[in-house]
C-alpha positions as CSV (number, residue, x, y, z in Angstrom):
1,X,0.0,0.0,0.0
2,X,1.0,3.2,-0.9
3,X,1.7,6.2,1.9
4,X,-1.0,8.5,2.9
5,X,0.7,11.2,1.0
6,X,1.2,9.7,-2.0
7,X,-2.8,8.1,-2.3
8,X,-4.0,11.3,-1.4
9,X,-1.9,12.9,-4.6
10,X,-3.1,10.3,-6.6
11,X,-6.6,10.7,-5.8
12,X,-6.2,14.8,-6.6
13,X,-4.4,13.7,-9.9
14,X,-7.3,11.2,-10.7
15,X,-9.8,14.2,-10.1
16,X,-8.3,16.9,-11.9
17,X,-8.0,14.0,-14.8
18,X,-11.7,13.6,-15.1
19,X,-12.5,17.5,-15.7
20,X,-14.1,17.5,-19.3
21,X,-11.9,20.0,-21.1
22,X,-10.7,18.5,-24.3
23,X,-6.8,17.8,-24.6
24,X,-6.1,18.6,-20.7
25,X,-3.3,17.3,-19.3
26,X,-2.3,16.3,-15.8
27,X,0.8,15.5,-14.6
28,X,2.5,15.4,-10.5
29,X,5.3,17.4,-9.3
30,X,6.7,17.7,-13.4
31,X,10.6,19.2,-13.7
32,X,9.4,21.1,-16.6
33,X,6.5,23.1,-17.7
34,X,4.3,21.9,-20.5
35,X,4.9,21.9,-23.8
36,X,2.8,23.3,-27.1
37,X,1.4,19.9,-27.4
38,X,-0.1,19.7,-23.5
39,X,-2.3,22.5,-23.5
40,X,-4.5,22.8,-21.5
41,X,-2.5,21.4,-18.5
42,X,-2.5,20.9,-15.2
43,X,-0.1,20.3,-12.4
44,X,0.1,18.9,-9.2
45,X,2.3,20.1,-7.0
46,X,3.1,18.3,-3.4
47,X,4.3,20.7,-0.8
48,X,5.1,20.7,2.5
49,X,3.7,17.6,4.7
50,X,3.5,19.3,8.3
51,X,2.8,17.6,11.7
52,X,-1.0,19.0,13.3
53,X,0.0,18.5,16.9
54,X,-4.3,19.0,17.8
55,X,-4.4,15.1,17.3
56,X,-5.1,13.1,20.8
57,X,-4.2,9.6,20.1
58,X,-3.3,9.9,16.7
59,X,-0.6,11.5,14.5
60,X,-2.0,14.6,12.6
61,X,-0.8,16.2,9.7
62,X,-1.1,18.8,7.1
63,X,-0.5,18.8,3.2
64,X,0.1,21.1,1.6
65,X,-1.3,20.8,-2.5
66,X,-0.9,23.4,-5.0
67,X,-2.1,22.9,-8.5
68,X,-1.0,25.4,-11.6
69,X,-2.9,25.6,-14.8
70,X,-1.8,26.7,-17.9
71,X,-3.9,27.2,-21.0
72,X,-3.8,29.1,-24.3
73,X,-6.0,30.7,-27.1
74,X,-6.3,32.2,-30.1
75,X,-6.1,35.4,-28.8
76,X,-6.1,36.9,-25.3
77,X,-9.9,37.3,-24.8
78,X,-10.0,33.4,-25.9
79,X,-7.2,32.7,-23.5
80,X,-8.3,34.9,-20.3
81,X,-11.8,33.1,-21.0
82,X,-9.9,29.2,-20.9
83,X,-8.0,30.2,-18.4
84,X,-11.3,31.0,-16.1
85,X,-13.0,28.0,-17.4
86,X,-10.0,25.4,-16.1
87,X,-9.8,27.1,-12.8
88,X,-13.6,27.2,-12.1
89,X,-13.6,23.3,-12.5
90,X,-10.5,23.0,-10.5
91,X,-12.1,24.7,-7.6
92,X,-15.3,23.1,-7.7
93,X,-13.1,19.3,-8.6
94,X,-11.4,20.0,-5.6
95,X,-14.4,21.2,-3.1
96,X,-16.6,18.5,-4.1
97,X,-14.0,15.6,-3.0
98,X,-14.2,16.2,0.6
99,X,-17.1,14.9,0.5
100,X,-16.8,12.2,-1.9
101,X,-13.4,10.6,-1.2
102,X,-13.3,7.6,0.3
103,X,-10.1,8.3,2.4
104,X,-10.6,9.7,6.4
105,X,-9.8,13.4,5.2
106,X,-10.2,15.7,8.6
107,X,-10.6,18.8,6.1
108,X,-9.6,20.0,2.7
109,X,-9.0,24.2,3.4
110,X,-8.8,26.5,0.3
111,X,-5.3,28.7,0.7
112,X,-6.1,30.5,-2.0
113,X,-3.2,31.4,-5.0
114,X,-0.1,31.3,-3.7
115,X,2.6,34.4,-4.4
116,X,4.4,32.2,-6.8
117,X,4.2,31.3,-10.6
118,X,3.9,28.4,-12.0
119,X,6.1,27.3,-14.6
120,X,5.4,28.5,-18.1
121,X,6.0,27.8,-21.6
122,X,7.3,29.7,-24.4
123,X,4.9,29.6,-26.8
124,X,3.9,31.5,-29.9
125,X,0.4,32.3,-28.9
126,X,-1.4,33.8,-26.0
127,X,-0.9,31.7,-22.7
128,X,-2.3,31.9,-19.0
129,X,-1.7,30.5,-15.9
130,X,-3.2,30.1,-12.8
131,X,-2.2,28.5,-9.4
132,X,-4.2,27.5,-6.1
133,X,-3.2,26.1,-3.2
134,X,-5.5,24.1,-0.5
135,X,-4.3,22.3,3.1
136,X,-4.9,18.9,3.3
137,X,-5.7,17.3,6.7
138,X,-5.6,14.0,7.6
139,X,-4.5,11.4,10.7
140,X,-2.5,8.5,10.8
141,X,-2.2,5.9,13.8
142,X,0.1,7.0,16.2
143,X,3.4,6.2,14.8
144,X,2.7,4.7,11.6
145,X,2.7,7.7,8.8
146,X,1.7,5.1,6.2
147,X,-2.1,3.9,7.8
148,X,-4.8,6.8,8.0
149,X,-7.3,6.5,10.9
């Protein structure tokens, strides 16, 4: 069985898969940003895992998620307009899971769009981006970082 961590990115990956944007792309933690050919795109980006020390009994923790979108269009209008589009699913992808997932999630907290930029590529027409963060809660059993409780 995979960590905590890692089903929980998977199960974000999975989700953000499923949006029905024709051509989107979705990849985890990628070294590089997309290229002409994987627009729209979307990216997964783990952050910090941080113990919750509010846990009695358990281990607590909380995970940090970012995900940055990139899109493009025939002009800036078409790409401002793609670019809104992508994040509105994101945001309601990501809202709706809490209470669909199957794993013991404590909470799944919006952190809104982080100061940074995602990775961008140089292409020849319009592009945007987009990135939002959320805080992923969760417990383990005391001890064992691999087994959610």
């Amino acid at each position: 069985m995979s960590s905590c961590r890692a089903q929980i990115v998977a199960e974000v990956a999975a989700l953000l898969a499923a949006i029905a944007i024709p051509g989107l792309t979705v990849e985890v933690n990628p070294e590089v940003p997309p290229g002409d050919d994987e627009v729209p795109h979307l990216a997964v980006v783990e952050g910090q895992l941080l113990p919750d020390d509010s846990f009695l009994g358990e281990d607590g923790y909380v995970l940090t998620l970012e995900v940055d979108g990139t899109v493009g269009g025939d002009d800036g209008a078409a790409a401002d307009a793609a670019r809104d589009a992508l994040r509105s699913a994101v945001i309601r992808a990501v809202r709706g899971w809490m209470t669909t997932t199957a794993l013991p999630l404590r909470a799944v907290e919006a952190e809104g769009e982080p100061g940074g930029s995602p990775l961008v590529l140089d292409a020849a027409g319009p592009v945007r981006v987009f990135s939002l963060s959320w805080s992923v809660v969760f417990a383990t059993a005391e001890g064992d970082p691999d087994t959610f409780v």
